[in-house]
FIBABA-292340 format. One record per residue (C-alpha): x, y, z. Coordinates in nm, 2 decimals, m for minus. Layout:
BEGIN
<paro X="X" Y="Y" Z="Z"/>
...
END
This chain:
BEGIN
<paro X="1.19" Y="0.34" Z="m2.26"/>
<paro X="1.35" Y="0.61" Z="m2.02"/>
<paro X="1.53" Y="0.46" Z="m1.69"/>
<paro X="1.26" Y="0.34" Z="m1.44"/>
<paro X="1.46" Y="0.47" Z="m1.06"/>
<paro X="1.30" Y="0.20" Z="m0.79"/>
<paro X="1.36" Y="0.28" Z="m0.40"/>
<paro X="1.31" Y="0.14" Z="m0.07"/>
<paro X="1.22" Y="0.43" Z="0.23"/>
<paro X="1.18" Y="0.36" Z="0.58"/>
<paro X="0.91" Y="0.54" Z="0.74"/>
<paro X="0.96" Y="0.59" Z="1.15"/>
<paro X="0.65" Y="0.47" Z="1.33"/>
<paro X="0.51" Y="0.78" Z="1.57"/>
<paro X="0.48" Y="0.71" Z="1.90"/>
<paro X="0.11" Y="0.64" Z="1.92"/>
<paro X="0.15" Y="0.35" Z="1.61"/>
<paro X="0.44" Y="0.22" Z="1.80"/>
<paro X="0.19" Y="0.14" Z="2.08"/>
<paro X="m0.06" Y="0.01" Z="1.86"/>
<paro X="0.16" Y="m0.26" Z="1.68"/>
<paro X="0.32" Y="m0.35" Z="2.00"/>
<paro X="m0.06" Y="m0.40" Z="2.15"/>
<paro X="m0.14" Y="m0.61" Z="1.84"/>
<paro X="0.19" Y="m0.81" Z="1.87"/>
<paro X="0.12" Y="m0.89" Z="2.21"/>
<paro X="m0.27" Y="m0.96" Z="2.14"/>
<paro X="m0.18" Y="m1.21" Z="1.82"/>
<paro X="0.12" Y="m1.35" Z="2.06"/>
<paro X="m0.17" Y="m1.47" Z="2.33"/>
<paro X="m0.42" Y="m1.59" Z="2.09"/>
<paro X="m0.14" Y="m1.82" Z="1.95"/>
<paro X="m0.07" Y="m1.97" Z="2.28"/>
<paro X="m0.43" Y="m2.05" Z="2.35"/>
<paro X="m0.48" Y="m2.21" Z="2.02"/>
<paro X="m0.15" Y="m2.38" Z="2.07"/>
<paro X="m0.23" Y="m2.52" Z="2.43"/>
<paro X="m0.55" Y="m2.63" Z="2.31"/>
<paro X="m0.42" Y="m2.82" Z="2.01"/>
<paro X="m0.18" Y="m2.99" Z="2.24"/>
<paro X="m0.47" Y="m3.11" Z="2.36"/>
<paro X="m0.70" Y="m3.23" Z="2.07"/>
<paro X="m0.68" Y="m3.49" Z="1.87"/>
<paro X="m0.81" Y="m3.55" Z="1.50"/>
<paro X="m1.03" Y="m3.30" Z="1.32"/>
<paro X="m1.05" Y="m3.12" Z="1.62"/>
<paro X="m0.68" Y="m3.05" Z="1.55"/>
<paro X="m0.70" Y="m2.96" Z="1.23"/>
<paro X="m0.94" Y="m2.72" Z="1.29"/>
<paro X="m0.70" Y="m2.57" Z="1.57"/>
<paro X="m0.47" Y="m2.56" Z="1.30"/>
<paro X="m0.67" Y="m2.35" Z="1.05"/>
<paro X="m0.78" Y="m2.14" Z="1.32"/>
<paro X="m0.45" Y="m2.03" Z="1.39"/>
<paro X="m0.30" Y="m1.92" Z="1.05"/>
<paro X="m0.68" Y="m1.76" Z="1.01"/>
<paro X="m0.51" Y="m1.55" Z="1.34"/>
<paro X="m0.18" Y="m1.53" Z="1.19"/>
<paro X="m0.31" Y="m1.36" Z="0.87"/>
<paro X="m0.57" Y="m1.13" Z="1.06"/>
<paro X="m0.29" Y="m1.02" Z="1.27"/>
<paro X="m0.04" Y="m0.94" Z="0.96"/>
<paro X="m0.32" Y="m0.72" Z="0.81"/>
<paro X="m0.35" Y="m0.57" Z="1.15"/>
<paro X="0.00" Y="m0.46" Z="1.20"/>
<paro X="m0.03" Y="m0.34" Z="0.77"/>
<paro X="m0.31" Y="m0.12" Z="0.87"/>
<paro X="m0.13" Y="0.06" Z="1.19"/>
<paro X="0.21" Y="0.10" Z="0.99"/>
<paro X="m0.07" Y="0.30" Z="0.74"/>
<paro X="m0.21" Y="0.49" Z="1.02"/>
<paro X="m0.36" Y="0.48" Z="1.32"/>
<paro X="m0.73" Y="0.58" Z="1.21"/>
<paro X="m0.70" Y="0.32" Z="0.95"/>
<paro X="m0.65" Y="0.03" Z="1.20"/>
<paro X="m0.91" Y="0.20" Z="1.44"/>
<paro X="m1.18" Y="0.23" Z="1.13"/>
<paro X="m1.25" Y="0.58" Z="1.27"/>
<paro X="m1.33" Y="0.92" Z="1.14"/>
<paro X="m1.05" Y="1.07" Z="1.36"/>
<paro X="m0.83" Y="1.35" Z="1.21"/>
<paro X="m0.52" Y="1.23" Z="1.02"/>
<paro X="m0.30" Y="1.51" Z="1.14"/>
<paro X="0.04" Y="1.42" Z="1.18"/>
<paro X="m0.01" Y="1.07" Z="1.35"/>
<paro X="0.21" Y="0.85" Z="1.10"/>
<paro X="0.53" Y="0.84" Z="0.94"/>
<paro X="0.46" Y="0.72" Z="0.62"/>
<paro X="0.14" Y="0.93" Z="0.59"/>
<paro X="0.44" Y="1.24" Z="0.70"/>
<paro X="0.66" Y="1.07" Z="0.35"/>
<paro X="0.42" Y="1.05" Z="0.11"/>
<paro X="0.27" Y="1.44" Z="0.19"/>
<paro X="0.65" Y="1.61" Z="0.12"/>
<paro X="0.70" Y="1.35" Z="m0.17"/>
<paro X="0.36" Y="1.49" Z="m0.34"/>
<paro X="0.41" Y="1.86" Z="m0.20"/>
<paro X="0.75" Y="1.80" Z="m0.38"/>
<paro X="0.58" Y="1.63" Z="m0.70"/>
<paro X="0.32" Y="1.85" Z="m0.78"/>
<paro X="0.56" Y="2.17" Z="m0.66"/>
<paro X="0.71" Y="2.14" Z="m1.01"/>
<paro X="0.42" Y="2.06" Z="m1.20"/>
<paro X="0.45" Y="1.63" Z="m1.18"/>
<paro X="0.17" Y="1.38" Z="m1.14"/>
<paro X="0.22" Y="1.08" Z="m0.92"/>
<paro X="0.01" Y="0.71" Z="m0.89"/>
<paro X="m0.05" Y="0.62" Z="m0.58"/>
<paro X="m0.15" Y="0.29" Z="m0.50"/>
<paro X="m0.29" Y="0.09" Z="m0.20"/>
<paro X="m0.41" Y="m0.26" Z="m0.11"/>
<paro X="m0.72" Y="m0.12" Z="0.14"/>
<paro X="m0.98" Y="0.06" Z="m0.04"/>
<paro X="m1.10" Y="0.22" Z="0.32"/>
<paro X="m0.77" Y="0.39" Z="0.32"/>
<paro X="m0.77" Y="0.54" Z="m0.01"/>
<paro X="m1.15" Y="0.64" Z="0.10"/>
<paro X="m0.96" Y="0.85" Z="0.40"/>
<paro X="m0.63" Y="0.96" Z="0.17"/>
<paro X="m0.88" Y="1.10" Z="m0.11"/>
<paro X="m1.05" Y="1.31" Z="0.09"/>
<paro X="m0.72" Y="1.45" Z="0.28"/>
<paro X="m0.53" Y="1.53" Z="0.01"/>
<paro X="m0.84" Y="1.70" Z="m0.18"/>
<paro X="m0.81" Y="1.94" Z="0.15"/>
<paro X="m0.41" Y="1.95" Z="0.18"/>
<paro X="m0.34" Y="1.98" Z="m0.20"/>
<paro X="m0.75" Y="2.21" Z="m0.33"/>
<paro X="m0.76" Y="1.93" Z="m0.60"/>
<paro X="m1.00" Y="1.62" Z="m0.55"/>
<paro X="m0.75" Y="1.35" Z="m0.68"/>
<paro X="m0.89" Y="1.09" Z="m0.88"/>
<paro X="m0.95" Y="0.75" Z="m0.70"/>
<paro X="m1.01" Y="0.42" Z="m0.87"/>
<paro X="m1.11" Y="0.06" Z="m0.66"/>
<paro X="m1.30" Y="m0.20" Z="m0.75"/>
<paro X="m1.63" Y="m0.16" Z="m0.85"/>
<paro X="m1.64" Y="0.12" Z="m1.08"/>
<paro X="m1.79" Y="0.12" Z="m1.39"/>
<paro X="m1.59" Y="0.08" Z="m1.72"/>
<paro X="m1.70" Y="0.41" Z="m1.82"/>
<paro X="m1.63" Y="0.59" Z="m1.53"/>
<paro X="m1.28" Y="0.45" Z="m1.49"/>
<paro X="m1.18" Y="0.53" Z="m1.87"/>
<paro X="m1.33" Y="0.87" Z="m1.80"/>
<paro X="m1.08" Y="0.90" Z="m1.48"/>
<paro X="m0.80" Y="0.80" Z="m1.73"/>
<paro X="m0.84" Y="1.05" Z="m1.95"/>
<paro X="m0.86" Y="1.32" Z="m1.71"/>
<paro X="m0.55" Y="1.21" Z="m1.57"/>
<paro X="m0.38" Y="1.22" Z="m1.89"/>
<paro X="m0.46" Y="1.57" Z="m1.99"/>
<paro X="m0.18" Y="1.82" Z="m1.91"/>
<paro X="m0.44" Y="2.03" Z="m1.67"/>
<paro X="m0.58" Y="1.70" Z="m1.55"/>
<paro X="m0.54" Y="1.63" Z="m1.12"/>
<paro X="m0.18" Y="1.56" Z="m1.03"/>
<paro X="m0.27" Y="1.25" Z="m0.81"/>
<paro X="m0.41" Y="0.96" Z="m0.90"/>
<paro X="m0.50" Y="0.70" Z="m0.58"/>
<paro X="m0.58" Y="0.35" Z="m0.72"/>
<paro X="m0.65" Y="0.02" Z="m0.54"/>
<paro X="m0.34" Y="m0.21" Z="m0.61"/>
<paro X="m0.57" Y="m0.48" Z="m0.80"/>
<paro X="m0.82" Y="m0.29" Z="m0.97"/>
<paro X="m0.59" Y="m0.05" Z="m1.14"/>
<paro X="m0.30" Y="m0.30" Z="m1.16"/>
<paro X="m0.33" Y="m0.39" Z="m1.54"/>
<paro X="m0.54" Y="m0.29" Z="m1.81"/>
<paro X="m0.46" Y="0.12" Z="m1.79"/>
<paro X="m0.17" Y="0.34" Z="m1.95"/>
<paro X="m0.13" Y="0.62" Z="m1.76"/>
<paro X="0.22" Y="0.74" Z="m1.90"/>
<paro X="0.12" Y="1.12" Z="m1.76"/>
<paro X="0.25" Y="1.05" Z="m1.45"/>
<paro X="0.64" Y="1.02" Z="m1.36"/>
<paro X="0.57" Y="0.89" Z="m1.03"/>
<paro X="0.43" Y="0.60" Z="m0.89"/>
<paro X="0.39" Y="0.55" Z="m0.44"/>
<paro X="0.39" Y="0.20" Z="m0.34"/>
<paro X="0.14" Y="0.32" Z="0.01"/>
<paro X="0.18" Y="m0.04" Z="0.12"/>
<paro X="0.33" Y="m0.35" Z="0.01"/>
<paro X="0.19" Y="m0.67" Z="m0.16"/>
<paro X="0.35" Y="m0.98" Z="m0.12"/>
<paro X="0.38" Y="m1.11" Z="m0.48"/>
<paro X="0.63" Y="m0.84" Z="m0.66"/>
<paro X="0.47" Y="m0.94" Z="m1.03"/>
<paro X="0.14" Y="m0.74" Z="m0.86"/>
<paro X="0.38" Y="m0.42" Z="m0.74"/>
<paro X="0.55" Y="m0.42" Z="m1.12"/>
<paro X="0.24" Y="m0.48" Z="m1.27"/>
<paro X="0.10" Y="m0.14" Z="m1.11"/>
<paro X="0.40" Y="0.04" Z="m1.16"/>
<paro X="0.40" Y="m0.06" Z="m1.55"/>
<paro X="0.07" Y="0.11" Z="m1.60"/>
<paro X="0.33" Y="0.46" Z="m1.56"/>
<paro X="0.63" Y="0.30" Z="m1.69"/>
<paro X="0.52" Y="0.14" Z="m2.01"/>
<paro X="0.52" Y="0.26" Z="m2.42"/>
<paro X="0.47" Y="0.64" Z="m2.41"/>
<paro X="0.63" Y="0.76" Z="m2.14"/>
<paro X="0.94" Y="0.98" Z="m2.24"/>
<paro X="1.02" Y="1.10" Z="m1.85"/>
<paro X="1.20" Y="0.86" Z="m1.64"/>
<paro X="0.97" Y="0.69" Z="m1.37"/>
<paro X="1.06" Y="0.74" Z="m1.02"/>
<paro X="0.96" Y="0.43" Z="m0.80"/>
<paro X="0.89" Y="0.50" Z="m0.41"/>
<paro X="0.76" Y="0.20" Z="m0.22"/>
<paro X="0.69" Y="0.33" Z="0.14"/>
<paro X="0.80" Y="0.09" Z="0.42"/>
<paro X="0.77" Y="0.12" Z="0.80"/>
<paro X="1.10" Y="0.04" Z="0.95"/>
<paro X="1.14" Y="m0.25" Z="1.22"/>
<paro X="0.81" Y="m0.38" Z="1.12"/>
<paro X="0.61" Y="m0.67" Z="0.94"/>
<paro X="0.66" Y="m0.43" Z="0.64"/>
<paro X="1.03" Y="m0.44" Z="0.64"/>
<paro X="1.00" Y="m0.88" Z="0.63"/>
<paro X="0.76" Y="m0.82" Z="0.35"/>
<paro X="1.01" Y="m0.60" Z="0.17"/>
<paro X="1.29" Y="m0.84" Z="0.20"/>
<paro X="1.10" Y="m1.14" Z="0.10"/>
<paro X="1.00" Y="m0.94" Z="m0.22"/>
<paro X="1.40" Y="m0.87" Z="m0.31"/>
<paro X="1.47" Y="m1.25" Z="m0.24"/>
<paro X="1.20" Y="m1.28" Z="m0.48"/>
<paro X="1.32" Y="m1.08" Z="m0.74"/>
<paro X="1.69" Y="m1.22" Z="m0.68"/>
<paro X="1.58" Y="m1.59" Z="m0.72"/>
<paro X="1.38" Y="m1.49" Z="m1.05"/>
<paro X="1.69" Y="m1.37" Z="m1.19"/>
<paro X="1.93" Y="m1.66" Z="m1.13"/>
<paro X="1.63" Y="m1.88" Z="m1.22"/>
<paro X="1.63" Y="m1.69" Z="m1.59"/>
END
């Protein structure tokens, strides 16, 4: 196989998602404390249940703070214009203006289905194309028929998939690119999608972008991912 190029870039947070994460921060940091007081407290099952309630908050929260490093409207579950409200939304436009400038195609995968809803249907406007999107769901048929289209030489330039449906099972060796839009926490799911570019019949070299928001959740997740990948190797 040709070299597979992987890299880590930090995406600033605009202004306005700064002020959302904080506001989430602060909102997760007070429901903790409530839960905590009360389980100080309680006794028993009534503990336990505490207990559960509060990594229930915990993991909420993380998805939370995922969503707003996305963008805004995809926290806020709105139909508000995208516009130029998100750093990493502002990366992966000039790394696909630059992509399909010289005739490349890119994957681009997500973990939120709601958000590729929203991406799909900006970069159809930005880019004239309607880009294909697989998630969960789809009929066999219909997401071998997406494949092939992809695959053709005049086929859409970007593909948007939903990190677990179109993490396996699909060779899509047309494209030299592959956008990590968020990140997962187990990196076997991340090279899983990645391989379905990067696998037996590709003759390009695959460039890897995964998409992080600096001083964020994001930037934990990535370096739990490289301990990860560093303890796998001395392990083997």
């Amino acid at each position: 196989l040709p070299d597979k190029i992987e890299q880590t870039e930090l995406c600033t947070l605009t202004d306005e998602q700064a002020t959302l994460y904080q506001a989430v921060v602060d909102q997760l940091l007070e429901a903790m404390e409530d839960k905590d007081e009360a389980a100080a407290e309680a006794e028993g099952a009534d503990k336990r249940d505490l207990a559960i309630e509060r990594r229930g908050l915990v993991l909420a929260g993380i998805t939370k703070l995922k969503q707003v490093c996305n963008h805004p409207a995809h926290f806020l579950g709105d139909q508000s214009e995208l516009g130029e409200r998100s750093g990493k939304l502002t990366r992966v436009q000039e790394l696909l203006d630059e992509i399909t400038d010289v005739g490349d195609k890119a994957l681009c995968f997500t973990q939120y289905t709601a958000w590729g809803d929203r991406l799909a249907e900006h970069f159809a406007r930005r880019y004239g194309v309607e880009p294909l999107w697989l998630y969960g769901g789809l009929a066999r048929k219909k997401r071998d028929e997406m494949v092939a289209r992809f695959n053709e030489a005049d086929g859409p330039p970007i593909f948007l998939l939903s990190l677990k449906a179109g993490g396996t099972g699909l060779n899509l060796t047309a494209a030299s690119h592959v956008i990590h839009l968020d990140r997962w926490w187990n990196p076997a799911v991340e090279d899983q999608a990645t391989d379905r570019a990067y696998r037996i019949g590709q003759r390009r070299s695959v460039q890897v972008h995964k998409l992080v928001s600096a001083g964020t959740i994001e930037e934990r997740i990535d370096t739990m991912i490289r301990q990860q990948r560093d303890l796998y190797k001395f392990a083997h």
